[in-house]
C-alpha distance (Angstrom), angle and dihedral (degrees) to the residues before:
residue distance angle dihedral
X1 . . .
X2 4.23 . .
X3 4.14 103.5 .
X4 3.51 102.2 174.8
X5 3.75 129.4 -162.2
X6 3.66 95.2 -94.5
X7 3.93 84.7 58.5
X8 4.20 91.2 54.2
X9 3.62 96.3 43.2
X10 3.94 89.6 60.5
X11 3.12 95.6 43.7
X12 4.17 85.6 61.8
X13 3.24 97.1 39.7
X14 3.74 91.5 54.7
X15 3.59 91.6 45.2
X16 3.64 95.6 51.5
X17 3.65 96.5 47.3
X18 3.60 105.5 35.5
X19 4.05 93.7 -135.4
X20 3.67 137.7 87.0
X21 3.88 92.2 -151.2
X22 4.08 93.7 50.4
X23 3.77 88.9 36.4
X24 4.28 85.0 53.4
X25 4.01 81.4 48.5
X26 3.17 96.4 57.1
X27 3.77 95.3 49.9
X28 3.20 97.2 38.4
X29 3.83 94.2 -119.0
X30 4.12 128.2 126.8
X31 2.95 113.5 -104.5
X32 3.49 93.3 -111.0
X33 3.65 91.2 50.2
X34 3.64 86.5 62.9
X35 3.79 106.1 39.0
X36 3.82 73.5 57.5
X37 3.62 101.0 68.1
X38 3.59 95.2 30.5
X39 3.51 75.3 64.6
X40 3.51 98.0 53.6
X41 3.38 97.9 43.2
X42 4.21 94.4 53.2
X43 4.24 87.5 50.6
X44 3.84 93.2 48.6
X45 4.05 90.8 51.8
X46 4.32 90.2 29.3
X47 3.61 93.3 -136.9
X48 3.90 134.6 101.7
X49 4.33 113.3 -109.5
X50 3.45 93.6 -167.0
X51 3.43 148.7 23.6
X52 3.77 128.7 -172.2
X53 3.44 128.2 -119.1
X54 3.82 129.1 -178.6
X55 4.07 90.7 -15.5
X56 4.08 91.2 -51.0
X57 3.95 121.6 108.5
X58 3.66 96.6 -118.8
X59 4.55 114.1 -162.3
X60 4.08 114.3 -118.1
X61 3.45 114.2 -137.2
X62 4.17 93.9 -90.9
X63 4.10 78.3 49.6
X64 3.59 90.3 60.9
X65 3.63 95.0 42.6
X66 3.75 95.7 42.5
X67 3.96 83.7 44.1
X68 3.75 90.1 63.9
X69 3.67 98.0 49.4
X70 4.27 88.1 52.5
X71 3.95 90.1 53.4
X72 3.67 92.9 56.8
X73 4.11 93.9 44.2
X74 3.16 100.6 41.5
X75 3.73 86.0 45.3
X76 3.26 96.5 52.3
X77 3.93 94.9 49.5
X78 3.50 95.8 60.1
X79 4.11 95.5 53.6
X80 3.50 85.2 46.0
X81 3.53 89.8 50.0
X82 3.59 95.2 41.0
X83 4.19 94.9 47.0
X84 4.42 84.7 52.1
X85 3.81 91.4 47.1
X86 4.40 88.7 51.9
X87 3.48 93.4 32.6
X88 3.97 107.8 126.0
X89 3.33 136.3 -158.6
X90 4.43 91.1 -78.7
X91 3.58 93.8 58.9
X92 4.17 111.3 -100.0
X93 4.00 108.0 7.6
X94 3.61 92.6 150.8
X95 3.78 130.4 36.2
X96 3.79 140.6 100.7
X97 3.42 132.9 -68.4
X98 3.98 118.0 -155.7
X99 3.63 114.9 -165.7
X100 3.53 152.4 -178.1
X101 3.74 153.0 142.9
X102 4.07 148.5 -142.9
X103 3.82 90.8 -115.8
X104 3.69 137.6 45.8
X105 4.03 96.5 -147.1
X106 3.96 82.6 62.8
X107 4.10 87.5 79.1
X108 3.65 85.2 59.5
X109 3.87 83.3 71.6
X110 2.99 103.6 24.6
X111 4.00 103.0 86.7
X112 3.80 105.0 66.3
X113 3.91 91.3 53.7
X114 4.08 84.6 52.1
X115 3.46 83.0 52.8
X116 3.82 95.0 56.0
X117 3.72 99.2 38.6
X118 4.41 84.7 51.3
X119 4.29 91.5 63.5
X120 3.44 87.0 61.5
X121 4.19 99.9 34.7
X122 3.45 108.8 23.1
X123 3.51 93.0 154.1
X124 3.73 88.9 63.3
X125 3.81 115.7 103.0
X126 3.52 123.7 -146.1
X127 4.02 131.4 -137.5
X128 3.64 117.9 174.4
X129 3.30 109.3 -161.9
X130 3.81 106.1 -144.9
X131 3.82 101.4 169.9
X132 4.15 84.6 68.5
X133 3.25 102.4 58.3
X134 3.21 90.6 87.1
X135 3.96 92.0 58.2
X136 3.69 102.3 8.3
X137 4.45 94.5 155.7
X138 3.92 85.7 59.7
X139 3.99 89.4 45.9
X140 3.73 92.2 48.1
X141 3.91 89.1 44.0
X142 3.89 89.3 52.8
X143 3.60 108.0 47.9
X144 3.59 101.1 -102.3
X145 3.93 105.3 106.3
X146 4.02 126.5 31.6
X147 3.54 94.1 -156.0
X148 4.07 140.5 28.0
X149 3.78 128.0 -165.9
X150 3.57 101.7 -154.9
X151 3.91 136.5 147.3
X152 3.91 107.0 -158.3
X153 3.73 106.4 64.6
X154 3.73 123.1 -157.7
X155 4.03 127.8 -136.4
X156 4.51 94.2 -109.2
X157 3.98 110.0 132.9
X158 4.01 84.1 -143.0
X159 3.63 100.7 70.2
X160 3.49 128.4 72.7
X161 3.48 131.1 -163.6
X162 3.88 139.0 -144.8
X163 3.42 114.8 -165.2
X164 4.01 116.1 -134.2
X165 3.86 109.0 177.5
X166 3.48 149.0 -51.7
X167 3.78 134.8 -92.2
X168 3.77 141.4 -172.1
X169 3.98 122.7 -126.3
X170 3.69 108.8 -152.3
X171 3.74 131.2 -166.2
X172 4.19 103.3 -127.9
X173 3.56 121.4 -159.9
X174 4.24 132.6 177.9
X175 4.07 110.1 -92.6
X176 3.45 87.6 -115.0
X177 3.89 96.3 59.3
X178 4.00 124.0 103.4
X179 3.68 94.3 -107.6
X180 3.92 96.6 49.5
X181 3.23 88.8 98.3
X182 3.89 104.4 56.0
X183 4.01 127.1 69.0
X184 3.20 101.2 -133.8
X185 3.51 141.1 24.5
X186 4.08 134.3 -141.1
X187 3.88 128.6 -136.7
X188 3.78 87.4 -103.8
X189 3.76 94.5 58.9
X190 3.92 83.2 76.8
X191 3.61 92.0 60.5
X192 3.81 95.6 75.1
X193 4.06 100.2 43.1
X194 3.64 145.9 61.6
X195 4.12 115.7 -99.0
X196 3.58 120.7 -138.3
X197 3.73 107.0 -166.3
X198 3.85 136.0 156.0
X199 4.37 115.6 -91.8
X200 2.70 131.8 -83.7
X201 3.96 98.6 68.2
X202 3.82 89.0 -160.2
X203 3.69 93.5 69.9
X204 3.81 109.7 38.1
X205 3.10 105.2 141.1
X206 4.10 95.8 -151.9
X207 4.23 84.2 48.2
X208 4.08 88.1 53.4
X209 3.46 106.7 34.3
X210 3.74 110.1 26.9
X211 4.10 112.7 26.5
X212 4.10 105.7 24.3
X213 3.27 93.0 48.9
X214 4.22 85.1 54.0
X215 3.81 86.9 41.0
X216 4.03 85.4 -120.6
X217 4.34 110.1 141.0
X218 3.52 109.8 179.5
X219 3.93 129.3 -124.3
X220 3.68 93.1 -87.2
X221 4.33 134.2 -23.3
X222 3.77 116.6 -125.1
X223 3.83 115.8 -170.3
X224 3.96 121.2 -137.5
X225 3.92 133.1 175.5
X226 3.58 109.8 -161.1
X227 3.61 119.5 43.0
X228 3.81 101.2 -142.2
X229 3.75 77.5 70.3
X230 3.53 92.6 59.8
X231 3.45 100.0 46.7
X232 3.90 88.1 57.5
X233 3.97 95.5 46.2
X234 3.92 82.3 54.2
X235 4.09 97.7 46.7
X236 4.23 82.9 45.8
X237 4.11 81.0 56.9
X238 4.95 90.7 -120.6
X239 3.33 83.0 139.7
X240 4.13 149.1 -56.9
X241 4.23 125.3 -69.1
X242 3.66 126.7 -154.5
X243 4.64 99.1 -144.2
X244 3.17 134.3 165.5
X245 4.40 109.6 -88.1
X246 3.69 90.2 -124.5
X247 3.21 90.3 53.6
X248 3.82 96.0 54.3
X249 3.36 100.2 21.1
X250 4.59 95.0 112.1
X251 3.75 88.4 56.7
X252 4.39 92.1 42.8
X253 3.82 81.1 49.7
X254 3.80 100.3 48.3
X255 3.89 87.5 46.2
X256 4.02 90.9 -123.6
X257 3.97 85.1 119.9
X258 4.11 133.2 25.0
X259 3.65 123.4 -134.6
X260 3.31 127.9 -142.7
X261 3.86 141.9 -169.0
X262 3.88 127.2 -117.1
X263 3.77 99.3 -126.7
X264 3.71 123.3 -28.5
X265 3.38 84.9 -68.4
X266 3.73 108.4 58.6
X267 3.85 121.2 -121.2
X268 4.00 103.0 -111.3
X269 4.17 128.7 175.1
X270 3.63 136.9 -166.5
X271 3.73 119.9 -122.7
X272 4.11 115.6 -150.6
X273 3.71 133.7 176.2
X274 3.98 107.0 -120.3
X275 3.36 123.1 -135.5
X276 3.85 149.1 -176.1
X277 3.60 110.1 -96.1
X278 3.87 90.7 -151.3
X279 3.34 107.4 24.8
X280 3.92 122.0 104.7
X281 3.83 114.4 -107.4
X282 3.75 136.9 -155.0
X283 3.20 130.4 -118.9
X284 3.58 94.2 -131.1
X285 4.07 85.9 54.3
X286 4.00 91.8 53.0
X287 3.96 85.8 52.5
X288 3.96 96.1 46.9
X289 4.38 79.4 51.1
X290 3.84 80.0 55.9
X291 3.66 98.9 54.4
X292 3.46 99.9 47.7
X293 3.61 89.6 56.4
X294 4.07 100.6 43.5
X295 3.90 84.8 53.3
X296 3.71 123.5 47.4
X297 3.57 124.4 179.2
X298 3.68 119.7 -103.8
X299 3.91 118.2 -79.5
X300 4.10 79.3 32.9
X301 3.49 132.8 116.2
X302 3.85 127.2 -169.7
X303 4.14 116.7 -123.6
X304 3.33 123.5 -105.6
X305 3.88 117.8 -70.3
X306 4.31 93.9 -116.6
X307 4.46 79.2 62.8
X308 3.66 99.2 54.1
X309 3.40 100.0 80.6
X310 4.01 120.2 96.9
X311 3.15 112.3 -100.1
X312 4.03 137.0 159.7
X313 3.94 122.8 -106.1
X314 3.71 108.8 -96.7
């Protein structure tokens, strides 16, 4: 099988506008020319692409699949193309930079290390993706992002990782609660209250790496978006959060809430920007890695200097 890139960029422009003669428009081919390599194309793979239904070019299922792949090439050629065309004489001065996270109260942060990276590439354009954070490993996977922040790895030989720094998820509480008192507080602690936490459910990371595994299920779950919402439910005394410090750490230092450790031994994670293993990078990418990593938020700490090489998730 040899499908070349004239083959996938028919194939999107017929699935985009529903006709063989517009699609030939659009490429400026005949419309012969084109029902030619469509053709081609559906013989070398030995499945149909499309199908029509009520006079529109409608994708098969291998058309949809097939479709996918063509976004994120053709895609991907025209950055590349666009990066060699800007290129000046240092290498990659201009260029884009798509970006997103594993958490929405990393934008808070986010900014002032923008700022930095900008003095030294200010012809580099930003685009933070917002709709990904949500899923940012399939994002990364297909094309759309070049870089993730995220802080729970998963096991895919594609993506590397580069740790940034560590932080400290605390359980927060009114000062008028029963464990204000205390410095730290035990799996079973949960057992008694209501747990704010961030949707979905499935992938709290205080649920999934703190209480199931200590067969602890709080009183009852509620489910909140933004996080200056959950500070507030927790100052009204609804129920108790588990955030990051830095996060937190104005309303811990005004006394309007009380932090408190996860065990004696705190509950820390590592933050790294996620990569594509195969993928060509930037320059200007590798030096936005670099800034994140020279300058930690407050109540942050970077890891050790044997972690901060790339490396792949076990």
């Amino acid at each position: 099988m040899h499908l070349e890139m004239r083959h996938l960029k028919l194939v999107a422009a017929i699935a985009e506008t529903g006709s063989v003669t517009l699609a030939g428009n659009r490429l400026h081919l005949t419309q012969s020319a084109l029902s030619h390599q469509l053709r081609d194309a559906e013989e070398q793979l030995g499945v149909p692409l499309f199908e029509r239904r009520n006079r529109r070019m409608a994708l098969t299922a291998a058309g949809e699949r097939l479709l996918q792949s063509a976004r994120a090439v053709i895609d991907e050629l025209a950055r590349a193309e666009k990066e060699i065309r800007e290129c000046n004489g240092n290498g990659a001065s201009k260029g884009v930079l798509r970006l997103s996270t594993e958490c929405c109260t990393v934008y808070h942060w986010l900014p002032p290390r923008l700022r930095l990276f900008q003095h030294k590439f200010p012809a580099v354009d930003f685009q933070l993706v917002i709709e990904a954070t949500d899923s940012p490993f399939e994002a990364l996977l297909e094309g759309k992002l070049d870089l993730a922040i995220v802080c729970d790895p998963i096991r895919n030989r594609r993506i590397r990782y580069t740790p940034l720094f560590e932080d400290e998820v605390v359980m927060i509480v009114p000062p008028e609660h029963r464990l204000a008192g205390k410095t730290f507080a035990a799996p079973l602690e949960f057992a008694e209250e209501n747990l704010i936490i961030y949707p979905p459910k499935e992938d709290s990371t205080v649920l999934n790496r703190f209480l199931i595994p200590a067969g602890i299920t709080p009183r009852k779950i509620h489910e909140v978006t933004l996080t200056e919402v959950i500070i507030e439910m927790v100052r009204g005394g609804l129920g108790v959060a588990a955030l990051a410090k830095w996060a937190v750490a104005p309303h811990l230092d005004s006394g309007a809430l009380v932090g408190l450790s996860l065990t004696e031994q705190g509950f820390r994670r590592t933050w790294s920007a996620a990569q594509v293993r195969d993928r060509r990078t930037p320059a200007y990418v590798e030096e936005f890695i670099r800034v994140l990593a020279e300058h930690p938020i407050p109540e942050c700490i970077r890891p050790r200097k044997m972690t901060m090489r790339k490396r792949a998730a076990a």
